[in-house]
Phi, psi and omega in degrees: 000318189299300173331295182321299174299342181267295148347316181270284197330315175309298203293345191279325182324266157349286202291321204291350163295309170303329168295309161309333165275269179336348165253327164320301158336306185290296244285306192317297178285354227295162180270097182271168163290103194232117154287112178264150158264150173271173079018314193230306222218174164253134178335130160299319173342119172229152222260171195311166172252165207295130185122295203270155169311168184246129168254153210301149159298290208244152196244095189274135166307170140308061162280154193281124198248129211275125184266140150280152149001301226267349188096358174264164178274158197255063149342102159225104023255149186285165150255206193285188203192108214269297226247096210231115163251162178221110197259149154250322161232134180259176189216102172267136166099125183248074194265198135316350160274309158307331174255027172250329178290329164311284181331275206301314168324297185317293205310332156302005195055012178275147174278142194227175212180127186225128162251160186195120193254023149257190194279339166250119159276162174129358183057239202311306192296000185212272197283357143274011164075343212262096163252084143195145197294153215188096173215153183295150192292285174001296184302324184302286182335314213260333179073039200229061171281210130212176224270351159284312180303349171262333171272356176286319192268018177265311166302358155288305221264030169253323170271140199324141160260133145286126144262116149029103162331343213250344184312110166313307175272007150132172186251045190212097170208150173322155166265325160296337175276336165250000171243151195219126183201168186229007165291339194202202178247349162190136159269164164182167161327124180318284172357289192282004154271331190284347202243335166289326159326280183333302171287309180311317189324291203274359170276330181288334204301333195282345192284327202207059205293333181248358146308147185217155165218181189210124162287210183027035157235117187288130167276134160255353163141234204208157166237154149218205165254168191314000194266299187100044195222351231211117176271156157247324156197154167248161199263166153200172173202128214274153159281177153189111214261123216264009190228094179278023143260009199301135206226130182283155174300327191068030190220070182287338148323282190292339187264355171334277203276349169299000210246305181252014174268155184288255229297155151329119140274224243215294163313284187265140172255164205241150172213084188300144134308151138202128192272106169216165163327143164301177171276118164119326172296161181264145153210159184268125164290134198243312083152104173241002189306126187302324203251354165095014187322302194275357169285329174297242200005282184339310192093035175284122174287137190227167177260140187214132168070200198289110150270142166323161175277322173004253140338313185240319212084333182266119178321001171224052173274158163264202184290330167216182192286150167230125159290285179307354188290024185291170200301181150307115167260208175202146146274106180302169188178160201257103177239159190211142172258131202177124171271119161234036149089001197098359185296299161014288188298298178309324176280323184297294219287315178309353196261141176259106161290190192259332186234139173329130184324301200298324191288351161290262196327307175334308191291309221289147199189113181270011184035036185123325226245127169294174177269339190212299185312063194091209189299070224223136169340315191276337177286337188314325156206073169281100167273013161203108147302144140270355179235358212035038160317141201263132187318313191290329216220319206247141160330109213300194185233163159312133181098326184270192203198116160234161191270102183287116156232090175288053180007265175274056183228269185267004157283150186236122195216010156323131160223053176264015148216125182246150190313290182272118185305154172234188190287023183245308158336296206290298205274345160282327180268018163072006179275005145308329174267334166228065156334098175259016193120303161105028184253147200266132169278352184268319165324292196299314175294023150252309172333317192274313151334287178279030165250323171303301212290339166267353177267350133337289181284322151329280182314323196263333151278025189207002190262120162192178198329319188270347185223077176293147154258153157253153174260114188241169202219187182019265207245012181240033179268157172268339161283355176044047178243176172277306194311289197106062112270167200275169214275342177225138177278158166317102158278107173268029169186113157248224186273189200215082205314171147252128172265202181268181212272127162203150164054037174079032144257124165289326195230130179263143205188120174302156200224160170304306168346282184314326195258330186264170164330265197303007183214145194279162138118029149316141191250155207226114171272340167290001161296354182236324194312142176240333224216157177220135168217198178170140148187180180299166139310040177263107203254125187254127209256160181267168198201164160227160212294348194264345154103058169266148146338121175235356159094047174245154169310057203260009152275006221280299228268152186207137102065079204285340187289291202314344179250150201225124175307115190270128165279152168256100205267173214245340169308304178312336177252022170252136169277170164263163178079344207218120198271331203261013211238131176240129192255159199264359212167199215291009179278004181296194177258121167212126179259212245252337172250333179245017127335299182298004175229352183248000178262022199256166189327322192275307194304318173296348166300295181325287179317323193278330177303314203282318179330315195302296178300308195271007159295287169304340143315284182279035144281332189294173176295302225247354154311138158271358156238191189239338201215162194295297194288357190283330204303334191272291170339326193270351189072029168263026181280319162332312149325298212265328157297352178278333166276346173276348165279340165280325150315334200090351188288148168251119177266008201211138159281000000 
């Protein structure tokens, strides 16, 4: 009895400490007066006003962040941990990167365990909205994809789409029957990349029979061993949503922290995680997170936002470093030609942004480029045709529905508040100790401002008798929000490891060099190489709202003839501090400028593949090392490249 009574007290003890982090957590995320969508209508609430500066919601205290011996941070107090998985390799983050390293992990036959805290895995193709494939023309041509990445898109384009009740040829159709886009060669329902994930996930699966993965579970940090050179286990904690019609809001400014808290709300029942070794096996750690969470948490060191030539070498770096500069994000959203009577419009018209409609509208710009007509803004990434009508020439049909990821639309690229925190931020708001994302809640709510506000202005210029638009939203958004904005925004830029001295580097980062034709000091990679990717230069560049020098790379972008298909050297997923930890995906060493070319879909694939292959390798038995950084020193990289060919990976053009 006396146990028992020590016990229960601990345990009364525990929650009221969690309850007091949690409400600090709300205070941190609180929830401003935001104008939302409903399901039927937009929220009355209304939002700061239009126009005037934003004063900070919070003055965040100096909490004091708890250290171990080894120097890493310390999540104290833990909670009790319901669920204990045994992994040889985890994945943290179920991005694009993440399920192609998840794959590629199995398929070496290790078991592996992917968490992920949205509601969808697939990243960029589903709960970021951008479902149209963005791949170099070069590579298409060339036929020098590689075959897992040709079999994820047979598998996309097999699976069902739902459309809409009011869909003419019916609410039920192939993604071959409907897709026609000129951004790429297939488009599609956010949905069906979140149901294609899935399915690769569970084809791989038989390969590696006791992996498991899970959405809706947030990484909450790390243990490590006494060098702090070592993961031992990661934390994580499942949502469970108490409502089985539950639908996310499309407001991630309100649902954050509701996203990443240990306690029960009002909405979620809780469930801790903890991710660790079988007993006695080695594991490998994965960082597939768009934004680099647990390279944050940890205290790895990384790079964040623009660099100098200084700093980088590269000629067209800018004049100085901006931590806050990352590239642009954007919430994606949904239109349709479809008469809806004006309902749309009326939910749009209805939202108060925090700044004046014109300082939005301004910016707003279709560049050249008709809205319907032949190659035109709405075919650009049309995720549903009803006629396949060919993109380049023909006119959309009654029914079809494209997806705005717009440039001069629905990117949000202010950063006068920046999205992703940075390390002086994290340690001031105390998510070394409560992990909450490392994300500005006030960004992400301006973000979402302007993608209504441009989706507005769409409707009210570009809607008209032969092409009424709809906006569509609750149960018929294809983003599967309340909002109709996507469940995340599109991150094209988070942190950015440093790696460890290569290729005539102390700290190594694919450099503008590396990518171009035309500039000397190209590096030959192959000798490392894990990974093959190519794309253009492309940087949707950052700003400030008074238009000051913000320290972006604006000579950066080039062109795909002007870019030369880049190995992915094995230097690039090893982090410094940390032996067992590999990034999966845009968290790799690159810097700031040739980021804008390895973060579109194949390359974070690419990345997360190789992440994958060399995880799952060095867990087998019969590796002759153990950790990332041992393989070039042991003179096994030859190894470890025969297996990324057996895999199918392309390391060479």
């Amino acid at each position: 009895m006396k146990g028992d009574r020590g016990q229960i007290q601990q345990h009364i003890r525990w929650r009221k400490r969690w309850r007091n982090l949690s409400g600090l957590a709300a205070v941190m995320f609180g929830v401003g007066a935001i104008a939302g969508l409903s399901a039927s209508r937009w929220s009355p609430t209304p939002s700061p006003g239009a126009g005037g500066e934003i004063a900070p919601a919070l003055k965040r205290p100096q909490i004091p962040q708890p250290m171990v011996f080894n120097g890493r941070p310390q999540v104290a107090p833990l909670p009790k941990f319901e669920d204990v998985w045994e992994c040889q390799v985890v994945v943290v983050g179920g991005s694009l990167g993440g399920v192609a390293a998840a794959a590629h992990a199995m398929a070496t036959g290790a078991t592996t365990c992917l968490i992920e805290v949205a509601p969808w895995l697939g990243g960029q193709i589903s709960a970021q909205g951008v479902s149209a494939l963005d791949e170099s023309l070069r590579m298409r041509q060339a036929n020098n994809l590689s075959p897992s990445w040709q079999r994820f898109r047979q598998i996309i384009k097999q699976q069902v789409a739902e459309l809409p009740s009011w869909s003419p040829s019916g609410t039920s159709r192939s993604v071959a029957d409907i897709n026609s886009c000129w951004v790429g060669t297939l488009c599609f329902p956010p949905q069906v990349g979140a149901k294609a994930a899935e399915q690769f996930l569970a084809d791989t699966n038989p390969s590696a029979p006791a992996s498991r993965w899970a959405t809706m579970t947030a990484f909450k940090g790390a243990e490590f061993d006494a060098t702090g050179r070592r993961i031992t286990a990661v934390y994580g904690v499942r949502r469970i949503p108490k409502d089985p019609g539950y639908r996310p809001k499309g407001r991630l400014s309100e649902e954050l922290a509701h996203w990443y808290s240990w306690s029960p709300t009002a909405e979620f029942d809780r469930i801790p995680v903890k991710l660790q070794a079988p007993p006695g096996q080695r594991m490998i750690v994965i960082d597939a997170t768009d934004t680099g969470e647990l390279v944050a948490w940890a205290k790895v060191p990384y790079r964040l936002g623009s660099e100098s030539q200084a700093t980088t070498g590269e000629p067209n770096a800018a004049a100085f470093d901006n931590p806050d500069c990352t590239q642009a994000f954007t919430y994606p959203f949904a239109i349709a030609i479809q008469n809806d009577q004006g309902d749309s419009l009326a939910a749009l018209s209805r939202l108060q942004p925090t700044y004046a409609l014109h300082e939005y509208e301004s910016i707003f710009d279709l560049e050249g480029f008709p809205f319907f007509a032949g190659k035109s803004v709405f075919n650009y990434r049309r995720i549903v045709s009803q006629t396949r009508g060919n993109p380049y020439t023909s006119a959309p049909a009654s029914g079809d529905i494209s997806m705005m990821n717009w440039n001069r639309g629905n990117d949000w690229n202010w950063v006068d508040t920046p999205l992703v925190l940075n390390a002086a931020a994290l340690e001031a708001s105390g998510q070394h100790q409560n992990w909450m994302g490392g994300l500005s809640q006030s960004a992400l709510k301006f973000g979402e401002e302007n993608a209504l506000t441009f989706a507005r202005w769409l409707l009210e210029t570009q809607s008209g008798p032969d092409y009424p638009l709809a906006y569509l939203y609750g149960n018929d958004s294809p983003m599967g929000t309340l909002s109709g904005l996507s469940m995340v925004p599109y991150f094209r830029e988070g942190r950015r490891i440093v790696g460890r001295a290569a290729y005539g580097q102390d700290e190594f980062m694919i450099r503008e060099n590396d990518l171009r034709y035309d500039f000397p000091g190209q590096r030959n990679f192959s000798p490392t190489a894990v990974g093959l990717t190519h794309y253009a230069i492309d940087i949707h560049g950052c700003r400030y709202r008074n238009w000051q020098p913000s320290g972006e790379a604006v000579s950066a972008p080039a062109q795909e003839p002007r870019v030369k298909p880049v190995q992915i050297p094995l230097e690039s997923l090893i982090p410094q501090g940390i032996d067992n930890l590999l990034m999966g995906g845009k968290a790799m060493a690159t810097t700031h400028i040739a980021n804008a070319s390895t973060r579109i879909h194949y390359g974070e694939w690419q990345a997360g593949a190789a992440a994958g292959v060399t995880a799952g390798w060095l867990v087998s038995p019969n590796t002759p090392v153990s950790d990332p950084a041992e393989v070039i020193p042991s003179g096994s990289m030859g190894m470890l490249q025969e297996t990324m060919r057996l895999q199918g990976l392309k390391t060479s053009w």
